[in-house]
Wavefront OBJ file of the C-alpha trace (Angstrom):
o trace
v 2.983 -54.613 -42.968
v 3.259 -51.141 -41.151
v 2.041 -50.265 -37.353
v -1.553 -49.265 -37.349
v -2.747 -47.012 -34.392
v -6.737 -46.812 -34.256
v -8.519 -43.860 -33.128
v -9.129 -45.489 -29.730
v -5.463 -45.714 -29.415
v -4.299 -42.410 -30.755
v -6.939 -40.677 -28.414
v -5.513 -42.793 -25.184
v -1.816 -41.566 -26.183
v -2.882 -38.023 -26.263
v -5.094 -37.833 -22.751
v -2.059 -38.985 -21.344
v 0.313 -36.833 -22.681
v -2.269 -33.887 -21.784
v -2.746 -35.326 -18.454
v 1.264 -35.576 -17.860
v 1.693 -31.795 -19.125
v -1.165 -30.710 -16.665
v 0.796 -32.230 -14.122
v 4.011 -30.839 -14.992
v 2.279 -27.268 -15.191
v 0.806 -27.631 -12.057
v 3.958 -28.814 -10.729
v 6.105 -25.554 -12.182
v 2.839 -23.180 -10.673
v 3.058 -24.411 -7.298
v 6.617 -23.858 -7.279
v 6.932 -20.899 -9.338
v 4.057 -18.987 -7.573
v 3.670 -20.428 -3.942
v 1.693 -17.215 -2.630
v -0.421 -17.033 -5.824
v -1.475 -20.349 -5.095
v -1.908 -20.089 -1.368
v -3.782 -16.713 -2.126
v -5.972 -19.010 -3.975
v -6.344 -21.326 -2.061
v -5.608 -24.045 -4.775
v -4.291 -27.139 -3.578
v -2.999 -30.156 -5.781
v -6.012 -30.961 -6.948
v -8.104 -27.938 -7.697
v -5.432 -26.404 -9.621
v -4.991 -29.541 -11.484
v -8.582 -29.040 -12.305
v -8.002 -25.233 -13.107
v -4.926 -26.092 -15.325
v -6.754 -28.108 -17.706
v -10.108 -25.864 -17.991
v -7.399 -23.045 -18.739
v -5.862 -25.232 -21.339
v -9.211 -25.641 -22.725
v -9.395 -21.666 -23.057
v -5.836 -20.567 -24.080
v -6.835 -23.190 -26.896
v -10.107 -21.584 -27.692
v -7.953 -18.213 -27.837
v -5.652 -19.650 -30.779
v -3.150 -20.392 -27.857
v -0.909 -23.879 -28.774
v 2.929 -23.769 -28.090
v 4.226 -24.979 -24.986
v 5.807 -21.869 -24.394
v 2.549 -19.856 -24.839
v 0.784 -22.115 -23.018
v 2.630 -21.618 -20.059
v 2.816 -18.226 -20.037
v -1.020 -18.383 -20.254
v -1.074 -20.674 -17.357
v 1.658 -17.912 -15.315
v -0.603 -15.248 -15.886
v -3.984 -17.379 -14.488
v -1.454 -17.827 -11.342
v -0.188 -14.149 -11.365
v -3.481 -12.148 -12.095
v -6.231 -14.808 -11.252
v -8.222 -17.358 -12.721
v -10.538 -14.807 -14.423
v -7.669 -12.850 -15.881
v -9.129 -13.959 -19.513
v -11.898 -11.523 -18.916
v -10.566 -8.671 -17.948
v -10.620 -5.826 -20.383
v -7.703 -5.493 -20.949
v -6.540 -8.603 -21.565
v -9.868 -9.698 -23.438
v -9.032 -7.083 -25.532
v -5.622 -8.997 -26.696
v -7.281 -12.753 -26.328
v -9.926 -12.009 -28.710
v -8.147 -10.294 -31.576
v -8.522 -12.786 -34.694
v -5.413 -11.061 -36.572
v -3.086 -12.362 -33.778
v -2.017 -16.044 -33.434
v -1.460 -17.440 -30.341
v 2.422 -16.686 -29.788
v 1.708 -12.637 -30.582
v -1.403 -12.536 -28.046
v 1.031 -13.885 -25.339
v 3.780 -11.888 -26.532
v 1.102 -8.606 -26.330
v 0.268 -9.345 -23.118
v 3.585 -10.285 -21.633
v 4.672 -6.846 -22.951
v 1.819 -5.036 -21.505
v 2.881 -7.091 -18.147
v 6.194 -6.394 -18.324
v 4.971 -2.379 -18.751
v 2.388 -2.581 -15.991
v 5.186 -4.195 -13.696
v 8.073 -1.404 -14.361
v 5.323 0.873 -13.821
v 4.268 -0.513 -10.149
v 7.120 -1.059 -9.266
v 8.479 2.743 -9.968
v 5.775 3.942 -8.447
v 6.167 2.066 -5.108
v 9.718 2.808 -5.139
v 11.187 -0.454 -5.459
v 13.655 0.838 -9.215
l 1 2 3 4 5 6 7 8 9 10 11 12 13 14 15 16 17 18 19 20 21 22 23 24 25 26 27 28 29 30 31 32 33 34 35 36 37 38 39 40 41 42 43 44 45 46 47 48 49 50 51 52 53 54 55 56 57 58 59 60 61 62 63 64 65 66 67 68 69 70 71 72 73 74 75 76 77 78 79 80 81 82 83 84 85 86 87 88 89 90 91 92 93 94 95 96 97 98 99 100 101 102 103 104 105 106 107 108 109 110 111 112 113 114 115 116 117 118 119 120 121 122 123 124 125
């Protein structure tokens, strides 16, 4: 007779593991992106609460991985928590021929651009 996992069970497994990567993203965006977060004013617990309502959204975008996922997360630290709906970045989110991984490659390349750019223009290269 094999292992049977009910629904109940299955869905228990997977809060937790969503409530352990939450944590771990928080974790990596506190320490990652100290002024961010100060500039926020998030503390432990409301960026734990911003985390997963971002999770919820980089989901509704098409956005899965791990890896996309947290570079979804980075840029809600980096360019706010209302980055999504900026134009510019709408523009990329909402595209239906893209999957997740080439929206957040998109807009890491348009970061990476905007970055060079700022920083040229301030001097800094």
């Amino acid at each position: 007779m094999g292992l049977i996992i009910r629904r109940k069970q299955f869905d228990s497994f997977r809060a937790a593991l969503r409530a352990d990567y939450v944590r771990q993203m928080v974790l990596h965006l506190q320490d990652c992106f100290p002024e961010e977060c100060q500039a926020h004013d998030y503390n432990f617990q409301s960026l734990t609460s911003l985390v997963s309502k971002a999770i919820d959204d980089a989901e509704s975008y098409g956005i899965q991985q791990p890896f996309d996922l947290q570079l979804y997360l980075e840029c809600l630290a980096m360019l706010g928590p209302k980055f999504d709906s900026e134009a510019i970045w709408a523009n990329i989110l909402e595209r239906l021929d893209l999957d997740g991984t080439a929206k957040m490659d998109a807009i890491h390349d348009h970061l990476i651009v905007k970055f060079a750019h700022e920083c040229s223009a301030s001097g800094d290269v």
